[in-house]
C-alpha positions in Angstrom: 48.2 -23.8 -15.4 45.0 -22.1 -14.0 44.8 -23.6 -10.5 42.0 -22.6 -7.7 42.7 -20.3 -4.2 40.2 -21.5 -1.7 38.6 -18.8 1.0 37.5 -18.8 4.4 35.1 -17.3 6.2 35.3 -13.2 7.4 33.2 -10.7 8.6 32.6 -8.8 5.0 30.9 -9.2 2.6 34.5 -10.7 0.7 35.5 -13.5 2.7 39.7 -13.0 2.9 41.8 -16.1 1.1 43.1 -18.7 3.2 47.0 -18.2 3.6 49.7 -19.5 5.6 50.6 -16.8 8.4 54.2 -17.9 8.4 55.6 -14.9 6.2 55.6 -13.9 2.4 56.0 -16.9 0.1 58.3 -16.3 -2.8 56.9 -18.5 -6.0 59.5 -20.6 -7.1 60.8 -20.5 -10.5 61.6 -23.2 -13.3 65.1 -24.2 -13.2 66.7 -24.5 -16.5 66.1 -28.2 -17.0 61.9 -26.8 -16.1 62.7 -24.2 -18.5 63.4 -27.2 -20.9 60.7 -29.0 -20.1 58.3 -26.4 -20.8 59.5 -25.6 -24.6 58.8 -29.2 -25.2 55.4 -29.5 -23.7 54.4 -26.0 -25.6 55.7 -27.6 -29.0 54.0 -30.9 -28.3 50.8 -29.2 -27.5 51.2 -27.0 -30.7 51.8 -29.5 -32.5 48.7 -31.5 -31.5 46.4 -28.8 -31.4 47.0 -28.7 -35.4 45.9 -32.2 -36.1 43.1 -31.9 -33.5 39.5 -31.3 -35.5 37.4 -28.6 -33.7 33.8 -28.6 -32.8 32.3 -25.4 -30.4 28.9 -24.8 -29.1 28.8 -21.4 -27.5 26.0 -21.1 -25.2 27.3 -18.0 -24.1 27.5 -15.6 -26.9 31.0 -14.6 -25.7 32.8 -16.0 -29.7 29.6 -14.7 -31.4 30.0 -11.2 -29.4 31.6 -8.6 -30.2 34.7 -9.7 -28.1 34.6 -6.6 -25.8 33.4 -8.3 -22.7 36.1 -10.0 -20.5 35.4 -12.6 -18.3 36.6 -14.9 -16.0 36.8 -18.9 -17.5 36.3 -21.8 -14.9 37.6 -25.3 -16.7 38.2 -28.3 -14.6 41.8 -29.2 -14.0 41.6 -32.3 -15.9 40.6 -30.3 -18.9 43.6 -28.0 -19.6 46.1 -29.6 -22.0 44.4 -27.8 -24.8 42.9 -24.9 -22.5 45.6 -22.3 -24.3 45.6 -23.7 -27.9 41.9 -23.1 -27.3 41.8 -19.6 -26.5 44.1 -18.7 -28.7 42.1 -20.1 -31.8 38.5 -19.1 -30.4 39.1 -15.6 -28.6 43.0 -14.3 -28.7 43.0 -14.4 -32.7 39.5 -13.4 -33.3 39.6 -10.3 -30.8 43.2 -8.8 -31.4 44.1 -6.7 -27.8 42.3 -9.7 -25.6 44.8 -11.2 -23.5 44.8 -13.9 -20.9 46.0 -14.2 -16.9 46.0 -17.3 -15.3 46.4 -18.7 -11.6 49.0 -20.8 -10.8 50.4 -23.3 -8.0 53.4 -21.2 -6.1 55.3 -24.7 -5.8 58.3 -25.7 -8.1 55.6 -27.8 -10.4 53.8 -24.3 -11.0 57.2 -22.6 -11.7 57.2 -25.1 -14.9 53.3 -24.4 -15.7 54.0 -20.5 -15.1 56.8 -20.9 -18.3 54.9 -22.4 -20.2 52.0 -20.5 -20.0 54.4 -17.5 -20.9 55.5 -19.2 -24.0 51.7 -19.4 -24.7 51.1 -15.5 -24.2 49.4 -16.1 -20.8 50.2 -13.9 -18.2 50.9 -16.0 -14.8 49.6 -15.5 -11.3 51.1 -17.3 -8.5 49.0 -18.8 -5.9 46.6 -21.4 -4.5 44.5 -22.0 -1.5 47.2 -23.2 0.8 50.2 -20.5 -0.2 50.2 -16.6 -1.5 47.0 -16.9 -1.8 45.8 -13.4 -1.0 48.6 -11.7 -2.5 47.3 -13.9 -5.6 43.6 -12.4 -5.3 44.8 -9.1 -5.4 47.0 -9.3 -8.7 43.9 -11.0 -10.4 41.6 -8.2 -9.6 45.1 -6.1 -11.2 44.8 -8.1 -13.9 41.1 -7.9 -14.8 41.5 -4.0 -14.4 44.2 -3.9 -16.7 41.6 -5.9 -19.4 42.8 -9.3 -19.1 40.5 -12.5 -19.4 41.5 -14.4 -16.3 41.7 -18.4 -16.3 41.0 -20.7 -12.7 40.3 -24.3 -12.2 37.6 -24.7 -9.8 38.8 -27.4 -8.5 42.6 -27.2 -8.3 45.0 -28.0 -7.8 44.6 -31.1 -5.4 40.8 -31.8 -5.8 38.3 -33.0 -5.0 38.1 -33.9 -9.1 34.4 -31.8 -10.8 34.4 -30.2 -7.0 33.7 -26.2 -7.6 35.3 -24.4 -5.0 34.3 -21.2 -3.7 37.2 -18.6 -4.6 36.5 -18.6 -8.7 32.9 -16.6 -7.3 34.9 -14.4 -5.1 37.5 -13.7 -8.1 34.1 -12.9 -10.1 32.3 -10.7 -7.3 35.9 -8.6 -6.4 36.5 -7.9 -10.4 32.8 -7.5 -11.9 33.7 -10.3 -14.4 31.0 -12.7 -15.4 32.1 -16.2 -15.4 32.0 -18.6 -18.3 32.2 -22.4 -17.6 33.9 -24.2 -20.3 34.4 -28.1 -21.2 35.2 -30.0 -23.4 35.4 -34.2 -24.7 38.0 -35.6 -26.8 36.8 -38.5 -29.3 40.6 -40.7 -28.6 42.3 -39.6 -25.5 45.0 -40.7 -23.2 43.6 -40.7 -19.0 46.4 -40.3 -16.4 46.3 -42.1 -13.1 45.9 -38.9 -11.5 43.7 -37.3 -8.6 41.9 -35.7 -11.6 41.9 -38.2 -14.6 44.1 -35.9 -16.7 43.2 -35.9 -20.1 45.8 -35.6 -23.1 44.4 -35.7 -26.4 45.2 -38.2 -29.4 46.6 -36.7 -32.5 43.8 -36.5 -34.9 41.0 -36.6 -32.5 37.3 -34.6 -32.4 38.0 -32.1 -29.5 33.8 -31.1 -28.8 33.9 -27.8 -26.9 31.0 -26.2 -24.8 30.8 -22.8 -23.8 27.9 -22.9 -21.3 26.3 -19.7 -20.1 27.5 -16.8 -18.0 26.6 -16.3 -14.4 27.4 -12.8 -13.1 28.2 -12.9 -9.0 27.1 -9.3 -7.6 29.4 -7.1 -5.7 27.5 -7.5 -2.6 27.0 -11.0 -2.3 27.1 -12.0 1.2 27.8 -16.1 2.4 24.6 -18.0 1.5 24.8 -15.7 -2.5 27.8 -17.3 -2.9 27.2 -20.8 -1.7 24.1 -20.8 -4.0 26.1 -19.4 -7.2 29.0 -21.9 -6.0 26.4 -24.5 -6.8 24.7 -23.8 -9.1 28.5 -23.5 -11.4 28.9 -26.6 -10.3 26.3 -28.3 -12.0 26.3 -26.3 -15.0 30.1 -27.1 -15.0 29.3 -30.7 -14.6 26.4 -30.9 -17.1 28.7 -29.7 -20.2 31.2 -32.5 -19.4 31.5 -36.3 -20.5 34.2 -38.0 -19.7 33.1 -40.9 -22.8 
């Protein structure tokens, strides 16, 4: 699923991504029992998302547009089992021709999320803070020039849990796309005793989603711009989420 690249410091404006200076990482791929696994988490999470009852508050404008305007969406990691069932009902289906890139972990766990995003339509990119992590950057800025939406947890893929990190504004300043926050609670869920509290929803629940609204990160943001954007997502991230 959508995972986070951290960045470091540089002397432009566009601070360069944090990567591992031992050579060219290859992402690994599922294997076929991966492979496997991923057809049955896509049929389970079809299969939910059609009992789940839908309620959306779009702060944005972006389902009320006119669907021209891509954008970059920041959802926390513990909020993406129904991320792609969401999209697809809300944007994909409304707005024929949009289409959706994601960022994923390079490790053998993302080669499993990278499938089943493909069985969901969703283009995946490979990379995090810690590995391919600029060659990652640069095939998101191909993507959003090629008209995708692209999708990145702020605070994945290790945490810190409701943590915004800095690389979904550099993804925003580098492509010209505004980003949305989204969230979302779930009336009967099912928390993991993960880093980030994962949540699964119950079959029949009330799934309550908030689009909150845009924030557009200029192209020549220098550090302190982007610390002070950073932030201020971060609380608007935090203040359309409940976790009861």
């Amino acid at each position: 699923m959508p995972e986070e690249i951290g960045m470091n410091d540089a002397e432009s404006p566009v601070p360069e991504p944090t990567v591992r200076r031992s050579g060219p990482v290859v992402p690994e791929k599922a294997r076929w029992h991966g492979r496997l696994a991923a057809r049955m988490i896509w049929l389970v999470v079809r299969a939910v998302a059609l009992t789940v009852r839908w309620e959306l508050d779009d702060r944005s404008g972006l389902i009320r547009g006119d669907g021209k305007q891509r954008v970059i969406l920041a959802i926390w990691h513990n909020r993406l089992s129904v991320s792609l069932a969401m999209y697809q009902r809300y944007i994909a289906k409304p707005f024929p021709g949009r289409k959706l890139a994601a960022l994923v972990s390079a490790s053998r766990d993302g080669g499993l999320l990278a499938r089943t995003l493909e069985l969901f339509d969703t283009l995946p990119i490979r990379g995090s803070s810690s590995r391919r992590g600029s060659q990652a950057l640069r095939e998101l800025v191909a993507a959003a020039e090629s008209g995708y939406d692209l999708a990145i947890t702020p605070d994945g893929p290790r945490g810190p849990c409701y943590t915004l990190r800095e690389g979904v504004v550099v993804a925003s300043q580098l492509t010209g796309l505004p980003v949305v926050p989204v969230s979302y609670r779930l009336s009967a869920k099912w928390t993991l005793k993960s880093w980030d509290r994962f949540q699964i929803p119950k079959p029949f629940c009330l799934c309550q989603i908030v689009v909150g609204e845009s924030v557009q990160v200029p192209g020549d943001a220098d550090d302190a711009l982007r610390e002070s954007i950073r932030r201020d997502l971060e609380v608007r991230l935090r203040a359309i989420t409940q976790d009861t």
